[in-house]
TITOR-771675 format. One record per atom (N, C-alpha, C): residue in one letter; x, y, z. Coordinates in pm, whole numbers, padded with zeros to 5 digits, always signed. Each point is the difference from the previous one (the first is absolute). Layout:
! TITOR-771675
aXYZ...
This chain:
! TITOR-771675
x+00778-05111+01295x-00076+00082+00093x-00110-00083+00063x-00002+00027+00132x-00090-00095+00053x-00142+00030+00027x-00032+00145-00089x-00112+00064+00037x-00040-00027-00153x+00089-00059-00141x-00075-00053-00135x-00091-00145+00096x+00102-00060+00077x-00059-00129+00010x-00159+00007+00104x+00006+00125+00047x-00135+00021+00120x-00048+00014-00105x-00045+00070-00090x-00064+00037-00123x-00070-00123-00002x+00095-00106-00055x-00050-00100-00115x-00092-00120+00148x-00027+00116+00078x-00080-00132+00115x+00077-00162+00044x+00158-00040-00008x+00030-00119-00019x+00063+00006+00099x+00020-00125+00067x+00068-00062+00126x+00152-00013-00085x+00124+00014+00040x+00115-00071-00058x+00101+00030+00145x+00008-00164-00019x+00099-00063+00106x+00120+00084+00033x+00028+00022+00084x+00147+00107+00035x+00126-00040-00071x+00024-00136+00029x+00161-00021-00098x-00030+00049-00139x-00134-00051-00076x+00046+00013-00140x-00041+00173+00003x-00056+00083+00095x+00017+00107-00043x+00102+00088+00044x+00088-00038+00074x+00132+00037+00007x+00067-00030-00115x-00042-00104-00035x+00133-00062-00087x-00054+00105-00161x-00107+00027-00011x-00051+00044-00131x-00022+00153+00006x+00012+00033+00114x-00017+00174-00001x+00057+00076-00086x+00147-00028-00065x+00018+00094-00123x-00073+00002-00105x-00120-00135-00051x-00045+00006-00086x-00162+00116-00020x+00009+00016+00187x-00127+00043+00015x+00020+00173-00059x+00143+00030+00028x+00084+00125-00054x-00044+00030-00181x-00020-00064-00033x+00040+00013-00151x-00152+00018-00079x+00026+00080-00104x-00106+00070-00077x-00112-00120-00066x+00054-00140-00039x-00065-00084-00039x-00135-00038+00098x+00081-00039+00123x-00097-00042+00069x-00116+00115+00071x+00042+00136-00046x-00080+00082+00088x-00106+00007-00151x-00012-00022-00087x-00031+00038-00120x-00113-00150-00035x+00031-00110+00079x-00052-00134+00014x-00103+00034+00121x+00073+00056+00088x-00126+00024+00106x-00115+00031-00052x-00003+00155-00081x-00058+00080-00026x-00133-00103-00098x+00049-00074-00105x-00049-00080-00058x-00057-00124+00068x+00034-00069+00131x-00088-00101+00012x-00070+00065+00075x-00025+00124+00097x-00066+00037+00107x-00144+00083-00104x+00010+00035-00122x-00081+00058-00084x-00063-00148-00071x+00087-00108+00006x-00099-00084-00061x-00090-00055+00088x+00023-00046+00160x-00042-00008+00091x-00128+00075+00005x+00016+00088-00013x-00133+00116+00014x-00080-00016-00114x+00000-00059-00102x-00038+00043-00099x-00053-00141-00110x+00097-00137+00031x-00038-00136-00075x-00055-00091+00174x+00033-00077-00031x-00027-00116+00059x+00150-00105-00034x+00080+00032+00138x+00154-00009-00039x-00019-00141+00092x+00126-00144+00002x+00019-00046+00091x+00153-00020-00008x+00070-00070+00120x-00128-00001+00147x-00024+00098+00060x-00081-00015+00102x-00046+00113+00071x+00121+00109+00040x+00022+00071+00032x+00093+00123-00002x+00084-00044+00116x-00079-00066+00120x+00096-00025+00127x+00110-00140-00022x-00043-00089-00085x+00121-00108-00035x+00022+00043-00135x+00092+00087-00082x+00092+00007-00096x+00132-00022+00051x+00006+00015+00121x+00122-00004+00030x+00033-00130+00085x-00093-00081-00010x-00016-00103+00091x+00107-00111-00036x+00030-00057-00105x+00160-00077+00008x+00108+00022+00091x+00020+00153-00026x+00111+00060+00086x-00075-00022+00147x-00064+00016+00016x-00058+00064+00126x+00007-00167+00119x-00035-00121-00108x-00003-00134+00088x+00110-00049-00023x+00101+00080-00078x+00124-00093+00003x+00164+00128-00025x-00022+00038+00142x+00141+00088+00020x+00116-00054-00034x+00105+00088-00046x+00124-00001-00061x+00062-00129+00083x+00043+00016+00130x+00071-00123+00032x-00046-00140+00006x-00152+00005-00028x-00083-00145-00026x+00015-00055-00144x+00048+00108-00062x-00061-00067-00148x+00122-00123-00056x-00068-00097-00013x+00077-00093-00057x-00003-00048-00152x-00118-00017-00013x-00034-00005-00129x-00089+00116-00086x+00048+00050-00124x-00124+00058-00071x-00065-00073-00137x-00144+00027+00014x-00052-00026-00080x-00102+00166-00118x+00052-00043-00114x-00063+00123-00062x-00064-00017-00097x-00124+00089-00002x-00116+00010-00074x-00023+00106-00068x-00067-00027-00065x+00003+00141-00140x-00081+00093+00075x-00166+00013+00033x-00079+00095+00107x-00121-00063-00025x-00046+00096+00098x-00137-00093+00121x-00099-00026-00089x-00089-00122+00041x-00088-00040-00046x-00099+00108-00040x-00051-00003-00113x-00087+00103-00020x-00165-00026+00027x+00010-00123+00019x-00144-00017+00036x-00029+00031+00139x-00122+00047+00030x-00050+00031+00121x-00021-00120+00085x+00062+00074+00091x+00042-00079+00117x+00092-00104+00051x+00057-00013-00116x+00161-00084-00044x+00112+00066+00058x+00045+00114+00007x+00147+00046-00003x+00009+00060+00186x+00065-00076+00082x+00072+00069+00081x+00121+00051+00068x+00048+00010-00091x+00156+00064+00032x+00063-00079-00005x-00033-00190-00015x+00139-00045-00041x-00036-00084-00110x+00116+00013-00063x-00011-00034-00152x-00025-00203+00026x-00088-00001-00120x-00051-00143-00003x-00126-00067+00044x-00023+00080+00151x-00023-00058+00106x-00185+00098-00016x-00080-00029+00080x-00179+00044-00008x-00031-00069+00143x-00065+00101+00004x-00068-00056+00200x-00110-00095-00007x+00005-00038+00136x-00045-00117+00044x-00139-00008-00054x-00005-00069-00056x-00191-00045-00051x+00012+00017-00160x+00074+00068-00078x-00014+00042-00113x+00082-00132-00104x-00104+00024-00101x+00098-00169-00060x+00101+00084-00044x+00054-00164+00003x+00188+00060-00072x-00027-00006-00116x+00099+00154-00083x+00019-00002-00114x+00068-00087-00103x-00016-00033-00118x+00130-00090-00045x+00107-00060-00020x+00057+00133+00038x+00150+00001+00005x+00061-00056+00141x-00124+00026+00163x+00036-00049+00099x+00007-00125-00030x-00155-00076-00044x+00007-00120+00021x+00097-00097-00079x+00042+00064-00050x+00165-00039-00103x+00124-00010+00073x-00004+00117+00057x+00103-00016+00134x-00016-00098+00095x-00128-00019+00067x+00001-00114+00113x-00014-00145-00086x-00037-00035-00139x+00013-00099-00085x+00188-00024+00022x+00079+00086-00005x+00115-00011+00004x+00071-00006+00172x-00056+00051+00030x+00045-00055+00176x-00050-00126+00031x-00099-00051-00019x-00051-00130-00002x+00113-00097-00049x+00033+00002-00134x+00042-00080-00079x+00157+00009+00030x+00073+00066+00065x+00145+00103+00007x+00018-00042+00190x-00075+00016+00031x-00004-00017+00161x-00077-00093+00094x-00143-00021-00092x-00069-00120+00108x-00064+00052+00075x-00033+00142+00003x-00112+00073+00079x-00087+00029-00084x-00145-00054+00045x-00115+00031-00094x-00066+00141+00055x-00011+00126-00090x-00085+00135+00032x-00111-00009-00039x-00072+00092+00070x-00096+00067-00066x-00142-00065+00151x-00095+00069-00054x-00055+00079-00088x+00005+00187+00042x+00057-00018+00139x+00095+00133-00013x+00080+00079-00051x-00040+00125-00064x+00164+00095-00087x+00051+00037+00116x-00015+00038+00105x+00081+00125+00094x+00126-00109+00011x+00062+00126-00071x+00190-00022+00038x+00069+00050+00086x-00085+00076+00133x+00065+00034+00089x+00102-00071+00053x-00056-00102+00087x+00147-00095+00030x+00125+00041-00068x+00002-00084-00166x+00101+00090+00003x+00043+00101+00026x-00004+00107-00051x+00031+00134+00027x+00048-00003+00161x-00018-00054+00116x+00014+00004+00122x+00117-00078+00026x+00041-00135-00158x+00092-00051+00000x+00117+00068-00033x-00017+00116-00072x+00131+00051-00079x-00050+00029-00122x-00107-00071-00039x-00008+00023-00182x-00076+00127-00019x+00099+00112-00057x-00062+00123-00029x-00104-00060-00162x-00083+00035-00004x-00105-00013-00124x-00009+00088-00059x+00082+00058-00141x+00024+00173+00018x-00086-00036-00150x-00101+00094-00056x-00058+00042-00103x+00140+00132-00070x-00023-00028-00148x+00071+00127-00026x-00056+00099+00037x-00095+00011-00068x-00084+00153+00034x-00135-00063+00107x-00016+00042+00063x-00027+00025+00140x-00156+00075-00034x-00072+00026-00043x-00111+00000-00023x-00041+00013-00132x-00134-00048-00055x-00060+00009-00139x-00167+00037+00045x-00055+00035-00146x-00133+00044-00017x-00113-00150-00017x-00145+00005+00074x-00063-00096-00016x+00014-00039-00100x-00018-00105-00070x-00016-00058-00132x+00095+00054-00123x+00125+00043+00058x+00091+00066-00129x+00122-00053+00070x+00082-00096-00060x+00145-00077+00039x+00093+00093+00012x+00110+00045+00025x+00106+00083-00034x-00034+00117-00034x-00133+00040+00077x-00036+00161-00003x+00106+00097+00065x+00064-00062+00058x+00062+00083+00117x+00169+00018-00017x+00046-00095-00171x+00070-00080-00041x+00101+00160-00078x+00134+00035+00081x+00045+00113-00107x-00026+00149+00095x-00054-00003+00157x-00024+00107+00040x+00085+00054+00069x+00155-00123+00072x+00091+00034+00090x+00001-00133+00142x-00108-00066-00021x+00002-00123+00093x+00159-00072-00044x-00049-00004-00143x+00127-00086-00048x+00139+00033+00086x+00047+00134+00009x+00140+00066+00018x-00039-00051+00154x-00098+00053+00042x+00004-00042+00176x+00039-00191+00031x-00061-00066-00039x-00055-00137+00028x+00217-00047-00068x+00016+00107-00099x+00186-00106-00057x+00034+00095+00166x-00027+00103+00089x+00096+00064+00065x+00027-00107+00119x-00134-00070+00056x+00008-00152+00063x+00055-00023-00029x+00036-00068-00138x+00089-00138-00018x+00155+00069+00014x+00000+00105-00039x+00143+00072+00031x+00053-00035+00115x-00124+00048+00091x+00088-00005+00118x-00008-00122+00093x-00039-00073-00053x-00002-00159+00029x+00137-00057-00043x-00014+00023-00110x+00183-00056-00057x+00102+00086+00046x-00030+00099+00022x+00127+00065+00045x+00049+00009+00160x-00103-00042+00060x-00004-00037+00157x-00019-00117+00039x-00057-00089-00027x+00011-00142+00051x+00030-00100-00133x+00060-00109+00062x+00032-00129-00112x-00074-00125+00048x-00043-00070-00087x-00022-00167+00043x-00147+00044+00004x-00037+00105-00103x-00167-00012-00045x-00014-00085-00118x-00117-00059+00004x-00040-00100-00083x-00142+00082-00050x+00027+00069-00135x-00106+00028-00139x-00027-00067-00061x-00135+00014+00000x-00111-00145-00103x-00008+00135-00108x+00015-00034-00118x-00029+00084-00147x-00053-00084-00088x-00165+00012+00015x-00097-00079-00081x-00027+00094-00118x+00009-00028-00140x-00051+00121-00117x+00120+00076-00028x+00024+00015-00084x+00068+00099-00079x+00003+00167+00089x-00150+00041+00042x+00019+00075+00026x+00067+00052+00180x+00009-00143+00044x+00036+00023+00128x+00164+00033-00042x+00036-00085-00086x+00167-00065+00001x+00023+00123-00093x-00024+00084-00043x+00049+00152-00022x+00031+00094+00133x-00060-00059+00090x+00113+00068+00171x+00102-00104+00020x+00025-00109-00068x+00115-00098+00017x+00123+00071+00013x+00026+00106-00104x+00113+00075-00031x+00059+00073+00138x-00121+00027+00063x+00049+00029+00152x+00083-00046+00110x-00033-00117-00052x+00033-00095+00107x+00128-00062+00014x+00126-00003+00060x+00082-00067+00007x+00008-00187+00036x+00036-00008-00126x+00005-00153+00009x+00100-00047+00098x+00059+00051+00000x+00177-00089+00075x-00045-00026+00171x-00070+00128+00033x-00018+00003+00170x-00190-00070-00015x-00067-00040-00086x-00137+00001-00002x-00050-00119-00051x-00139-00116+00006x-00015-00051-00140x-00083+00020-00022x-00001+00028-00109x-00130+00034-00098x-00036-00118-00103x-00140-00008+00024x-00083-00108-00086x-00134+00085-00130x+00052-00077-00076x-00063+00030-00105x-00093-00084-00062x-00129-00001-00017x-00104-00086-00098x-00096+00090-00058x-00073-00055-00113x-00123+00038-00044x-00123+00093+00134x-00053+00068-00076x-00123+00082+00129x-00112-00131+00005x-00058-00014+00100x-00065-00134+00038x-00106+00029-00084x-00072+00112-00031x-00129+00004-00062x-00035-00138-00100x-00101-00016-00028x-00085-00092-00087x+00109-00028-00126x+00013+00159-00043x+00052+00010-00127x+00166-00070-00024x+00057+00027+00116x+00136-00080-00007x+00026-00060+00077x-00038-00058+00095x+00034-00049+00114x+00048-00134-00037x-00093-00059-00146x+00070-00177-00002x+00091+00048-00099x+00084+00096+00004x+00142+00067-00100x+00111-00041+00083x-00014-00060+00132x+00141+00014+00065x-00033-00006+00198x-00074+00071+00047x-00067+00038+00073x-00026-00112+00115x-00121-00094-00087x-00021-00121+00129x+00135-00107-00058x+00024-00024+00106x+00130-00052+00010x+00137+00077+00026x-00012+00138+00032x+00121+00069+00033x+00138-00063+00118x-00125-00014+00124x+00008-00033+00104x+00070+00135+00076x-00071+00077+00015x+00064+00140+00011x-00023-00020+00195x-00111-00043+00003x+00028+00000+00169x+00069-00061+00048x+00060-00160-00030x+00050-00066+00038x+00149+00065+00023x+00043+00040-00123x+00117+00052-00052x+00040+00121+00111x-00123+00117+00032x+00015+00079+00094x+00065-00079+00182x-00136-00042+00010x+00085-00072+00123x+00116-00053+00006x+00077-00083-00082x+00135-00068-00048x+00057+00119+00085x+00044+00138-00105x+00091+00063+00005x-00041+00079+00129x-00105+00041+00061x+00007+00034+00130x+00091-00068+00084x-00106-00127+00046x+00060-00072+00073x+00158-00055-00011x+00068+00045-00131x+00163-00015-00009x+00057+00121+00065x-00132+00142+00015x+00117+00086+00031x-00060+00035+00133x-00043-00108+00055x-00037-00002+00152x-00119+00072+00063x-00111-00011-00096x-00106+00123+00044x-00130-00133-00053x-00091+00044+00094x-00104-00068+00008x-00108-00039-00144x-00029-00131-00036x-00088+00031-00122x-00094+00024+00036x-00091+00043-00110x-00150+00037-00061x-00092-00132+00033x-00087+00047+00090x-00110-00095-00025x-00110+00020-00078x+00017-00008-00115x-00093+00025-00132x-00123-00058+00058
């Protein structure tokens, strides 16, 4: 229903809400509304209410080339805007970014930083999808178990079941539990350690996960990533 999504104050791009409207049908997500629009009112939720939907929103169904997935938004203030990883311009990067551009550096030969905004990508194709799609200030996986989950696998559904020759980055254990989604045969999927502090020298730096992305683009004739 497109009058849950006026509710929840959020911009969402026309393809993916064509493509997701049955989910907007179903008791979970009207029952999720109800719950983030009361926490909204009531905690100090991020991100701000107008980019939750912002992955989808900078990177429509026929753009998306690559996904990248994240557990949910930064909980610190002023960190989380709608795409997973990534913190706006001026704000230092969190750990786990500067782990990531430690690995594009070393994997590709492009030095980042001291910028997070991952827009670009996203404009490239790379949807940045958080599982759950918003959390409480200073509480991780507040938001973790409310129905984001069922929404955020209904994406990847219909990603695999409508286009082939996407390239999924699955950093952490907990990304590569939507692996199961994913069809390998038409897709590739990459797997390493979550970059954080805690595992990142588990597997992680040294993946070469971007490099690897571009490869298989550019074999199936579609433009790479300029990380």
């Amino acid at each position: 229903m497109i009058s849950i999504i006026q509710i929840m104050d959020v911009k969402l791009e026309q393809s993916w809400k064509d493509a997701l409207k049955n989910e907007f049908e179903k008791p979970y997500f009207e029952n999720l509304v109800a719950f983030v629009k009361h926490e909204y009112s009531q905690k100090n939720i991020f991100p701000s209410a107008k980019f939750i939907f912002r992955a989808l929103d900078e990177c429509p169904v026929d753009h998306t080339k690559v996904v990248i997935l994240g557990q949910d938004p930064y909980p610190t203030p002023g960190n989380a805007n709608g795409l997973a990883f990534a913190v706006n311009e001026g704000m230092s990067l969190p750990a786990s970014l500067k782990n990531i551009y430690t690995e594009i550096e070393d994997d590709v030969g492009v030095k980042k930083g001291p910028s997070g905004d991952l827009s670009s990508w996203a404009k490239q194709g790379v949807l940045l999808l958080n599982s759950s799609l918003t959390v409480q200030s200073g509480n991780p996986a507040s938001h973790s178990n409310k129905g984001w989950e069922e929404f955020t696998d209904a994406v990847i559904n219909y990603l695999n079941t409508n286009k082939q020759g996407v390239v999924y980055l699955l950093w952490g254990s907990y990304a590569q539990q939507k692996g199961t989604l994913i069809d390998r045969n038409k897709n590739l999927v990459l797997e390493a350690p979550h970059p954080s502090p805690l595992s990142a020298h588990r597997g992680f730096f040294g993946c070469k996960h971007f490099s690897k992305t571009n490869a298989y683009l550019i074999m199936h004739g579609k433009d790479p990533i300029l990380w």
